[in-house]
N, C-alpha and C positions, 0 to 999 in steps of 0.2 A: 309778478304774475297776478294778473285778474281772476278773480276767482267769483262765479255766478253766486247769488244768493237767492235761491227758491230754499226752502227749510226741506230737510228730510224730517221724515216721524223719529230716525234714531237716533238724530242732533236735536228735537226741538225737548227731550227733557233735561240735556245735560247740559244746553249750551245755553250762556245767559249772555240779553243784549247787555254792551258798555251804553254808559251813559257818554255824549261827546264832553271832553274837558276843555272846549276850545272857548275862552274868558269871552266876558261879554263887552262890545263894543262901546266906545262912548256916541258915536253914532246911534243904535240902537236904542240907549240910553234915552236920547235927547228925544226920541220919536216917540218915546210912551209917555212919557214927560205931557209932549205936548198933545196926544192923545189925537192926533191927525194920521201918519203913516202908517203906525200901528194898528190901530182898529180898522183902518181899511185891510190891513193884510191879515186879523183876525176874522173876519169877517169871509175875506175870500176863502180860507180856510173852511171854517166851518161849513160853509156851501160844497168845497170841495170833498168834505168827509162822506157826506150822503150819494156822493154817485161812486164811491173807491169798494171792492168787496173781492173777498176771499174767495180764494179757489183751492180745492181739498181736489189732486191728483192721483190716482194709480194709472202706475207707470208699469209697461213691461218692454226694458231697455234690450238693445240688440244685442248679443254674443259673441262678440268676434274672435274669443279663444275659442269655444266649440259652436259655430255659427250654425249649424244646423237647428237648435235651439234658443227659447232667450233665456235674460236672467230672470228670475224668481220677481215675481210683482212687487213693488216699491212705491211706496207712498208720500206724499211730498205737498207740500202747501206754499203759493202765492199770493201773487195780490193783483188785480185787475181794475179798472175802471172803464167807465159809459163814456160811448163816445159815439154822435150823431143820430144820437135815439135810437141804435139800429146794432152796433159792436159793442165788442170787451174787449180793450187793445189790453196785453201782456206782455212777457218776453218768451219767444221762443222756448228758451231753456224750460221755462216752466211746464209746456204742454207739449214737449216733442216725447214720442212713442206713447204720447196717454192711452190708456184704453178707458177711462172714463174722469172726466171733469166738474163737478160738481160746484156750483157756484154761489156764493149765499149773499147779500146784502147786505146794505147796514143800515138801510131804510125800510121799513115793511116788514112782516113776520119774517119770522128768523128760520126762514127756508130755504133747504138746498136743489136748487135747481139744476138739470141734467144740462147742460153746456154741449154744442157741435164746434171742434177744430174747421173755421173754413179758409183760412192761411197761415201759413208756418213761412218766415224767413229766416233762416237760421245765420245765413252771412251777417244778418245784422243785426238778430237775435230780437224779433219781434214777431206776435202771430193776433192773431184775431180769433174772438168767440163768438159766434151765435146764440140767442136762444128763442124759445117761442114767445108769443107776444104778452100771454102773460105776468113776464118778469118785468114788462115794462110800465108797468101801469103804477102812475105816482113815480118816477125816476126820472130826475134831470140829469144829463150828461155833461159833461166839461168841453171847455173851450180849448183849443189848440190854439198856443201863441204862433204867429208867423216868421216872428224873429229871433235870432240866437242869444242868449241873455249874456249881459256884459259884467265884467270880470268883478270880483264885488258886490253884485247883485245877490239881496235876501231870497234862497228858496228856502221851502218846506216839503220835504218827502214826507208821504203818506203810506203806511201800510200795514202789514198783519205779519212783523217780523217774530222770530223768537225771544221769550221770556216771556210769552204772554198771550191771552187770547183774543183779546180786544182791541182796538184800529191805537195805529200808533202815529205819533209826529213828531218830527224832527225837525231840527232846522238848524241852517249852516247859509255861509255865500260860495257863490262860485269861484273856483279856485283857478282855472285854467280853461281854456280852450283849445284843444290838439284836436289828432286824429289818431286812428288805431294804426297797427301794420298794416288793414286794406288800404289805408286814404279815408277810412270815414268817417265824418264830423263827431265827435264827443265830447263829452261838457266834463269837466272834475268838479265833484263839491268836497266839503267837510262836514257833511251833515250825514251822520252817522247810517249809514246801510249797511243790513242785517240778512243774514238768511231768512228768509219771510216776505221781504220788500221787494224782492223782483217783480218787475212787472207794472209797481204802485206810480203813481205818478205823481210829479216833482211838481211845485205849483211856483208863480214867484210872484211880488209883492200884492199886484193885481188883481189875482185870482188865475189867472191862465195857467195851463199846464205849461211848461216850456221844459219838460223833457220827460221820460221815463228810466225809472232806476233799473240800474241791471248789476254793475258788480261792483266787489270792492278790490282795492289792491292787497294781494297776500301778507302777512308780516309787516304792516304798516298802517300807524295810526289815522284815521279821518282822512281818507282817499278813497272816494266811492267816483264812479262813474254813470253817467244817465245816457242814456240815447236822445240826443236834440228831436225838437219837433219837427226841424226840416227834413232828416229823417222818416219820420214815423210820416209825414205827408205824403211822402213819395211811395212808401207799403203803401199807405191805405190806397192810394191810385190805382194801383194793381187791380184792386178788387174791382172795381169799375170796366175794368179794361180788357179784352180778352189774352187768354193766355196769363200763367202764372208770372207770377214773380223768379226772377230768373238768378240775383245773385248782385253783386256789385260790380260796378261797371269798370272796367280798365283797360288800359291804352295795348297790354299785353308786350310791354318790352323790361318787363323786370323790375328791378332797382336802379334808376338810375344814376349815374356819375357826377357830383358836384364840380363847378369847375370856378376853383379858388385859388389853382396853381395859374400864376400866370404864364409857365414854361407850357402848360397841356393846353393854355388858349393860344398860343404861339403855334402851337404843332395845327390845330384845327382850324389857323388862319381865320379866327375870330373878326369882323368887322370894327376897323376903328373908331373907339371910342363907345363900346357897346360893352357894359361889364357883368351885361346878365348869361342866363342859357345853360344846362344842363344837356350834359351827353348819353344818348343811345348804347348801349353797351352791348345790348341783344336786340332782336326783336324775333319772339317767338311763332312758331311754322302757322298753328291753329288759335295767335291770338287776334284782336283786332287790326293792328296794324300792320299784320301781314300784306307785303307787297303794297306796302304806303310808305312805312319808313323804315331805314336804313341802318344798320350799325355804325355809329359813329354819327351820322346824327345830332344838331344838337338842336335840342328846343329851345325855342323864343319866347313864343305866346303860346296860351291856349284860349280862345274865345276871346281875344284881344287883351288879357291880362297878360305879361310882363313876367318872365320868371327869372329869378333874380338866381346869380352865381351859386348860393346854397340850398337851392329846391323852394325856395318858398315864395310866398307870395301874398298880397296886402288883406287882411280881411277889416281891419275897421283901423282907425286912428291907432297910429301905436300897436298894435298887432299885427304879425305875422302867421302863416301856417303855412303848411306844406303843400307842394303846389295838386298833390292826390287830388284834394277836396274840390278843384275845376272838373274834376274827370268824373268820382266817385256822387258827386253831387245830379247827375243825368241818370236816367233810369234805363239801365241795360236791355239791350233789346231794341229799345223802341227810340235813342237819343243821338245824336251823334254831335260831334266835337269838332271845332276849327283848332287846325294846329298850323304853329307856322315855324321852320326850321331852316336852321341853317347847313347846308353840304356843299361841298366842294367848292365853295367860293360864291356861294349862289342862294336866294333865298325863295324857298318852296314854302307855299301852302297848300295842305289837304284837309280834305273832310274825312274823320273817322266815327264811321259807326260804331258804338263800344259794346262790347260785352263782356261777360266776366273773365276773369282767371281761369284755366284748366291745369292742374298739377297733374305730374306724374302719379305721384304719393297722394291719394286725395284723403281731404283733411277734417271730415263732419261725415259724420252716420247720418244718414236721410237727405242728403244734400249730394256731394261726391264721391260718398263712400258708403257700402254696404256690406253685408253679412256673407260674402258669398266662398264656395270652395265647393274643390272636386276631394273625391278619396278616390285611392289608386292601390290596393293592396297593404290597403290598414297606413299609409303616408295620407297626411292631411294639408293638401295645396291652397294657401288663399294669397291672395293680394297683399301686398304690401298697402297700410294705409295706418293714419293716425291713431283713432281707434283704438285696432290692432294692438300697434306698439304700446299705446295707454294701457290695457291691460296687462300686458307683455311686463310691464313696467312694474308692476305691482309683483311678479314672482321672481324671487330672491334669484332663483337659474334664469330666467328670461330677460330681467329690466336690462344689462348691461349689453347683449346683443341688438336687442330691438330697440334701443336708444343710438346705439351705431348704428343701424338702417337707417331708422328716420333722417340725422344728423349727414350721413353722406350720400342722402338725395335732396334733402333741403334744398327749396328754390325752385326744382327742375320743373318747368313746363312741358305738359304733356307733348310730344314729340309727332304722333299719331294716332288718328283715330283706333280706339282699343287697346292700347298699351296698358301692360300693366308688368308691376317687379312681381312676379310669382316668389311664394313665399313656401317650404318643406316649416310648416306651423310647429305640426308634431307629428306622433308616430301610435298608432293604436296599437298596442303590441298581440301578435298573431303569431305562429309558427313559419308563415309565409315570408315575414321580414324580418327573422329573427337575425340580431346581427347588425341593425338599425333601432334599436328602440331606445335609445339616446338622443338621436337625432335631432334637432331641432333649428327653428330660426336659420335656416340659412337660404340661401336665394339661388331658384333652381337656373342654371344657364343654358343647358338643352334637354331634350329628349331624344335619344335614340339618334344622337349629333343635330338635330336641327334644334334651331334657337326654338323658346316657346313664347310668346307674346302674349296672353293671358291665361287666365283659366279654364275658360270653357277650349280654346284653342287644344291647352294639354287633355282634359278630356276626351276630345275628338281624335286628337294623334296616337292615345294609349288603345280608343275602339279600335282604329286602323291600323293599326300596328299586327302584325301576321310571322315578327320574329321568335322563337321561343324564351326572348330572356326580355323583359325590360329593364332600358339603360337609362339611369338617369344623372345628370352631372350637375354636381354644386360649385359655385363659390364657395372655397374655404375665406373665413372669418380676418383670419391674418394674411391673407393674399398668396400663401404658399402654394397653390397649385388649387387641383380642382379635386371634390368629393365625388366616388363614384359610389351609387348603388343600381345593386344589381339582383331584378325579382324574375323568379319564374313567372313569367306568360299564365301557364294555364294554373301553378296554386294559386293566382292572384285569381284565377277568374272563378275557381271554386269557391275562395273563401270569402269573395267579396259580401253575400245576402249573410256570413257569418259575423263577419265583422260590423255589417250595419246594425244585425241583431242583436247584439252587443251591444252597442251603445245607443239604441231607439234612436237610429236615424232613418229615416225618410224616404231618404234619393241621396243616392251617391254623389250626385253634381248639385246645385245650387247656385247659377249666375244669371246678371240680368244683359239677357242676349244681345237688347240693343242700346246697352247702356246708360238706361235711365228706370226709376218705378225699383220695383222694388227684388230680391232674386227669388228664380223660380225652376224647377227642373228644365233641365236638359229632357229631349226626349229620348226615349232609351236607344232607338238605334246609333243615336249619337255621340254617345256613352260610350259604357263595356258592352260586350256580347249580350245579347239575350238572356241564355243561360244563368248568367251573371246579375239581372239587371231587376232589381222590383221597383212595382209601379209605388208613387207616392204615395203615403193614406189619403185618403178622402176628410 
């Protein structure tokens, strides 16, 4: 598991950087020796130190056990650099929910400057800073390399990790060239990344930046991760461009099927003599290649690359990777893709516009997933989402159900516009739902017998509702049948300003009606009754 390294305030006094124990080359060796390679890549260094500076965060993170609310303010430090006399590229993680960024230098007085969030990418986990023109006076920015650094290759991370207050440097070679679970290009080094170093940027022998640091891997030595520059080239475009940055681009048919069995290329009447292509398995309702390509399906090319029996495909001499990085490398929204496939004996090319993934379960706070829920007579309804269940995870009663939600919806693309797994979170205990206040974690399957589709949908169906009892029906946990609860109608609509009083909330409902930005009341006719219903604070 990757694990972000922005430092919190309550890990940076305990936690102390390792130093890397990775022996020194004889390579390396020869190059200070002769006092040629090395001094050129000291050199680029020391340039690179003067544009790299610290960023001191307070954070006030979302809630999604009591979403009405956040968490308690959080404080947190990265590392940022100058880039095009104009930005401060970081990593997402570092400034997502900031409510303020403060950013200091390592050139010029040792002042902290008030920083503006003007893009967050969180799919790839990179954002941009502003600031006024002041901070720029006396600061050179870094160069972005063009190309993806080869395996081998000396870098140097730079940044303001823990055990210390002062710019740090590391240095390791690259270890590998992959892709994540999206398709997206990422670099592995051995050069030590620390809580602190998110954000900082990875230089290589030159002086160019050719990637930015972001995480390390969990329970294992000298495996950190960078964001390639071909990456971060495509954000910064965005900002150019109109319209946000939208996510990572995908074909929208899932995981596809390797095809190594030569019995499953017999069945699919494979073209003789042809030993590449991967199979279609799905193709999702609302993803790109809806109503282009087929199940079953298999691909050939993309963009005239060749994809070979095991998903991958040529990136340099000797290297492979996974054929994603054809797809994920076009900028969503605005790119589209030649694919050329083989069906039914016959060979089809189409043009696919791509766009990102849409999950059922969405998977990022500020991204596809948010804070949102109805309360319904002291029951607390939200969405099923990542998030979520990450907290869920954390209570010794919760992790083990909301790790089985996650786990048996994994993968599932969103089916329809507005869908969502409504979730019975918890249960505010009242005299009204005495009898339920156990309840928890389990996934509501109707109301009042009709199926419910999301949140605010149940809101609206409990105002409408004109029976004296409300009926609501669960998924039991073990599949043994279904949970009934069963509320009075009218104590529900008494106690409802009592139970929000109770726990300083708001507004009963909380969703973002057209599923996007951030959530926000319901308006009360759409709700509960009147009676029932108070207006938000101001």
């Amino acid at each position: 598991m990757a694990e972000s390294d922005s430092a919190g305030s309550d890990a940076g006094g305990s936690e102390t950087a390792r130093p890397s124990k990775r022996p020194k080359r004889e390579g390396a060796v020869r190059s200070r020796v002769a006092g040629t390679d090395a001094s050129k890549d000291a050199r680029g260094v020391s340039a690179g130190t003067g544009s790299v500076c610290k960023l001191f965060v307070k954070k006030a993170p979302s809630n999604f056990s009591d979403p009405w609310r956040k968490h308690s303010q959080q404080s947190s430090t990265g590392t940022g650099f100058l880039v095009g006399g104009r930005w401060i590229v970081t990593n997402a993680h570092v400034v997502h929910r900031a409510v303020s960024v403060l950013v200091r230098a390592t050139t010029g007085p040792p002042i902290k400057y008030n920083a503006k969030v003007v893009a967050v990418g969180l799919p790839c986990d990179l954002a941009v800073l502003a600031l006024d023109a002041d901070f720029w006076n006396g600061k050179e920015s870094l160069e972005l390399s063009t190309s993806i650094p080869r395996l081998d290759d000396n870098v140097t991370c730079i940044g303001f990790p823990v055990g210390g207050e002062n710019i740090s440097v590391t240095r390791g070679v690259v270890s590998r060239i992959d892709v994540n679970m999206d398709g997206v290009l990422r670099v592995q080094i051995d050069a030590a990344i620390n809580p602190g170093n998110s954000g900082g940027p990875v230089l290589g022998a030159n002086g160019l930046v050719v990637g930015v640091a972001s995480s390390h891997l969990k329970n294992a030595s000298n495996i950190g991760y960078i964001i390639p520059t071909s990456v971060v080239h495509q954000f910064l475009s965005c900002l150019d461009l109109p319209g946000a940055y939208l996510g990572v681009s995908s074909l929208g048919i899932g995981r596809v099927q390797t095809l190594e069995s030569p019995a499953l290329r017999t069945l699919l009447a494979l073209p003789d003599g042809f030993t590449g292509g991967v199979r279609v398995p799905k193709v999702w309702p609302l993803g790109s290649s809806a109503g282009l390509l087929q199940e079953d399906d298999v691909i050939l090319e993309i963009d005239g690359v060749e994809i070979s029996q095991d998903a991958t495909v040529p990136l340099r001499e000797n290297e492979r990777i996974n054929f994603l990085h054809l797809v994920t490398k076009h900028l969503a929204g605005r790119s589209t893709v030649h694919v050329k496939v083989w069906r039914h004996g016959a060979y089809h090319e189409v043009d696919i516009a791509v766009q990102p993934d849409r999950w059922l379960v969405p998977r990022q706070d500020g991204y596809d997933a948010a804070p949102e829920f109805t309360i319904v007579g002291g029951l607390v309804f939200v969405p099923l989402s990542h998030p979520w269940a990450e907290l869920k995870s954390n209570d010794k009663h919760g992790w083990s159900a909301a790790r089985s939600l996650i786990h048996s919806h994994w993968g599932e693309a969103l089916p329809e516009e507005g869908r969502q797994i409504v979730i019975l979170s918890k249960v505010l205990a009242h005299p009204c739902n005495v009898g339920y206040h156990s309840l928890n974690n389990v996934v509501l399957e109707s109301f009042g017998g009709a199926p419910v589709r999301n949140v605010a949908e149940l809101a609206r169906a409990v105002a409408a509702c004109k029976d004296s009892h409300l009926v609501f029906q669960f998924k039991r946990p073990a599949g043994d049948g279904k949970e009934l609860v069963v509320l009075s109608r009218e104590e529900c609509s008494k106690a409802q300003k009592e139970v929000l009083d109770q726990h300083l909330i708001a507004a009963p409902c909380m969703v973002r009606i057209d599923g996007n930005g951030e959530p926000r009341p319901l308006p009360e006719e759409e709700t509960l009754p009147e009676e029932a219903c108070r207006a938000p604070a101001e």
